[in-house]
Structures are given as structure tokens and as C-alpha cells.
N, C-alpha and C positions, 0 to 999 in steps of 0.2 A: 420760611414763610411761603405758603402757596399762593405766587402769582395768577392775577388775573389777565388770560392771553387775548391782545386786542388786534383784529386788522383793519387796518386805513383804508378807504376809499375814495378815493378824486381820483378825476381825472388830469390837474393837475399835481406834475410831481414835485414844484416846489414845494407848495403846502403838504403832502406828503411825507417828505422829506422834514420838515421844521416840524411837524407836528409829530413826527418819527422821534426826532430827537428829546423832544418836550416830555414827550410822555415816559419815555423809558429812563426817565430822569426821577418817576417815584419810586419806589423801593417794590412800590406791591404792584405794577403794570409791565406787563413784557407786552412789546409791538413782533407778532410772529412771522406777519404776513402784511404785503399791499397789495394794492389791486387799482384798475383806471376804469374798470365799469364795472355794472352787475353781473354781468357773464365771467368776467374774471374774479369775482369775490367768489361764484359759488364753487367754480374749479378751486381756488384756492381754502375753499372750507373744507373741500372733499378730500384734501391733502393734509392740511395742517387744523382742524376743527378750532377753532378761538371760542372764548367763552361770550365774547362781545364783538359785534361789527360796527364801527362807527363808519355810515355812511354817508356819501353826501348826495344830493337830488339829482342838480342837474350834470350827467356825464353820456359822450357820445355813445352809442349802440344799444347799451344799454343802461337806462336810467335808475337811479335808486329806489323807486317804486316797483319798478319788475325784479330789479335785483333784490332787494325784501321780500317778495312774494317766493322766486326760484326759492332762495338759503331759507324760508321758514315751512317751505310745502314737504322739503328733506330733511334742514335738522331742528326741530321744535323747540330746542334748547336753546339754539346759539342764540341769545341778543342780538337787537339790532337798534342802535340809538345813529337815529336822521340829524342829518347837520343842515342846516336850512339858511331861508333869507328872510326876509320878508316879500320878495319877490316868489317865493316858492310857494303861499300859503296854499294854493290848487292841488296842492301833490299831497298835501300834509295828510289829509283823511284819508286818500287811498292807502299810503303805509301805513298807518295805524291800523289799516281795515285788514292788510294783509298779513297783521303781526309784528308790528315795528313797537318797541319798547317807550319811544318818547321819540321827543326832537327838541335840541339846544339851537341858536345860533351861530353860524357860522363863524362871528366874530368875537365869540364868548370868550373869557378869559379860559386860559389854561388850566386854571384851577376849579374853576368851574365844569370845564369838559371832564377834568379827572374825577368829579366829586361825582357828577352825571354817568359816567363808565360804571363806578361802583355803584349806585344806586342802579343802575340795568341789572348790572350781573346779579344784586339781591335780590333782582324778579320787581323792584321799585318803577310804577311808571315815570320818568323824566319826562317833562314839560317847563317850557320858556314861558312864563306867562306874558308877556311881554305879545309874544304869540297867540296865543290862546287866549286872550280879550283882543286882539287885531281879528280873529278866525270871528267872536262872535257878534262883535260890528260889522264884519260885511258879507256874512255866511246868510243868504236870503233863507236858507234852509232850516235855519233853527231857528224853533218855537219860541219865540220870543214872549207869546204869550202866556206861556206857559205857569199853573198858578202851583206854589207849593203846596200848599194844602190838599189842591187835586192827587198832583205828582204822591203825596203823602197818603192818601187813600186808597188809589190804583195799587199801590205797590205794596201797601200793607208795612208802611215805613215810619220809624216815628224818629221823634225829635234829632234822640242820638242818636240815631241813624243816617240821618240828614246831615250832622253835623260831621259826621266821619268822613261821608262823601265828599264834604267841602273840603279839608284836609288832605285828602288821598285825593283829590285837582287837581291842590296844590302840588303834589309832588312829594308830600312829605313821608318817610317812612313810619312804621309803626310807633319806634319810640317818641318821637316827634309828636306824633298823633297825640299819645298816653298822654306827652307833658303838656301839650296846651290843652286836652279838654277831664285832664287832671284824673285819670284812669287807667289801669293796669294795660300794660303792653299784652297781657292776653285775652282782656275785656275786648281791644281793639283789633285782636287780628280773632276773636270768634262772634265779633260784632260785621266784619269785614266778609265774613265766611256766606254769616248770614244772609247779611244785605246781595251779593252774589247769587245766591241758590233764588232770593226773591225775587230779582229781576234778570236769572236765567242767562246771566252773564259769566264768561269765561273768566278774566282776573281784572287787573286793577287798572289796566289799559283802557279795556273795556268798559269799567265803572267811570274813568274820565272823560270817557266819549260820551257818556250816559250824561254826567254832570252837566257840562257844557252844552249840550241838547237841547234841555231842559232847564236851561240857563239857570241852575243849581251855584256855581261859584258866584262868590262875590265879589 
């Protein structure tokens, strides 16, 4: 079985340490590398490359938003899933904007971080909603007013189209998708393709920043 290789980032090394252990506790995750800022993940990517960085915001020198921006300006592959707070929501869209795969809670169960690692590494955007309805209650910046039907015009979007969007919000993977809007797993990833090329959008990160904008989730 080919491992998926992750490196830890906090500045804190107990949490590094416990979450060192946790993880390499599933059969399909090896912990390669840690790191206490940004500047040290991307030295340690340049050495050991991980398929995923889980990192966390706030760390001296340098932060997880700079350090997201450094690891994804070099390697466009590696993942990068942000560990946040609710005290963090300020940073949240800048790592997205930089390339950041999602963002869990900091105090999320373990099993949920590991379900979140994999869904990065399959290119899946991971999102806390829990988060992301906190972002679009006090984000003065999103269009609140925003009307579907418009949204659905401008963009040359229709129903299912719409509805895939809501879904891929969510966080959910393709097959996921297929089963609740009861459609072939390649209906929804050449529906997915689509919807992209129409709103000139890079991946699925991107189509979630789009959603929530456009106050598309429900």
C-alpha cells in the first residue's frame, strides 16, 4: 500500500508530537517531516517533498499563510490543509487565495483530520462548515445579495449545475456527489469540468470560494 506522506506544522511541539503519533497510527499515512513555521516547512519540502502539509496559522516568523504561499509558488502539487480556529477566520481566504486545499479545526477529532488528509491528497477541497457559515455571517464582503437566478444567467449555469456547486461546498467527493443527486460519478466530475471552464475557475477550491461568495451553500 502506497502511503500517503504528511508534514506537521505548529509551532507548538507538543501538539506535533501527539498528532505525530495519531496519525501514523493509520496504516495508509506516514508523518515524514515537522516543521515550527512556514520557512521551515518549505526547507523541509525541498528535502523530503510530502504529498500533504497540514498546517497551522498562527506560528512565529513565519505564518501559515506565507508559508502556503512559499510551498505552493515551488511545488503545485504538494497539498496543503490549514488547521484553524475560530479566532483565525482573517487568514482563512488569504490561504485559500494562495493555494491552500481547505481548512479543518484545530480541535477536530483525529479521525476527521485523517478523513480531511485524504480527501486533500485526492485534489478534494476540505472545509469545516462550521467555519464557512461563521466566514459568511461576518465576511462584510460577500454579496449577500446575491440572486440565484442572476448568478444562473451570468454564468450560463443551470439547475444541475447549481446543485453540484452546493455539494462540492460541501466538501464532498465525487462519489458522494453521484449518490445524493443520484448520477453517474462521471456525469459529476464532466459536469464539474464544465461548470470550471464557465466560470474560468482553476479547481474545486476555487469553485468553493465561488459558492460561498455568491452565497450559493445552504
Amino acid at each position: 500500500m502506497e502511503k500517503i506522506k504528511v508534514m506537521l506544522v505548529d509551532d507548538e511541539k507538543l501538539i506535533r508530537t501527539g498528532m505525530n503519533m495519531i496519525l501514523n497510527t493509520y496504516e495508509d499515512i506516514e508523518v515524514i517531516s515537522m516543521a515550527a513555521n512556514g520557512e521551515e516547512a518549505l526547507i523541509e519540502c525541498r528535502k523530503n517533498q510530502p504529498n500533504v502539509v497540514l498546517m497551522d496559522v498562527r506560528m512565529p516568523k513565519c505564518d501559515g499563510v506565507i508559508g502556503t504561499k512559499l510551498i505552493k509558488k515551488e511545488f503545485k502539487d504538494i497539498k496543503i490543509l490549514i488547521l484553524t480556529t475560530f479566532n483565525d477566520l482573517e487568514y482563512i481566504h488569504e490561504a485559500l487565495k494562495y493555494g491552500a486545499s481547505g481548512y479543518l479545526l484545530k480541535d477536530s477529532d483525529y479521525d476527521l483530520i485523517y478523513e480531511g488528509i485524504k480527501g486533500c491528497f485526492k485534489g478534494n477541497v476540505v472545509i469545516n462548515p462550521e467555519v464557512a457559515y461563521k466566514i459568511l455571517n461576518e465576511n462584510i464582503n460577500y454579496n449577500k445579495k446575491s440572486n440565484l437566478e442572476e448568478i444562473k444567467s451570468n454564468n450560463d449555469l443551470n439547475d444541475k449545475e447549481i446543485n453540484i456547486i452546493k455539494e462540492v461546498a460541501k466538501g464532498l467527493v465525487n462519489k458522494e456527489i453521484a449518490e445524493n443527486l443520484f448520477l453517474s460519478e462521471g456525469t459529476i466530475k464532466n459536469n464539474i469540468s464544465s461548470v470550471l471552464q464557465k466560470l474560468s475557475l482553476r479547481d474545486r477550491t476555487q469553485l468553493t470560494i465561488f459558492a460561498f461568495k455568491n452565497n450559493i451553500v445552504e
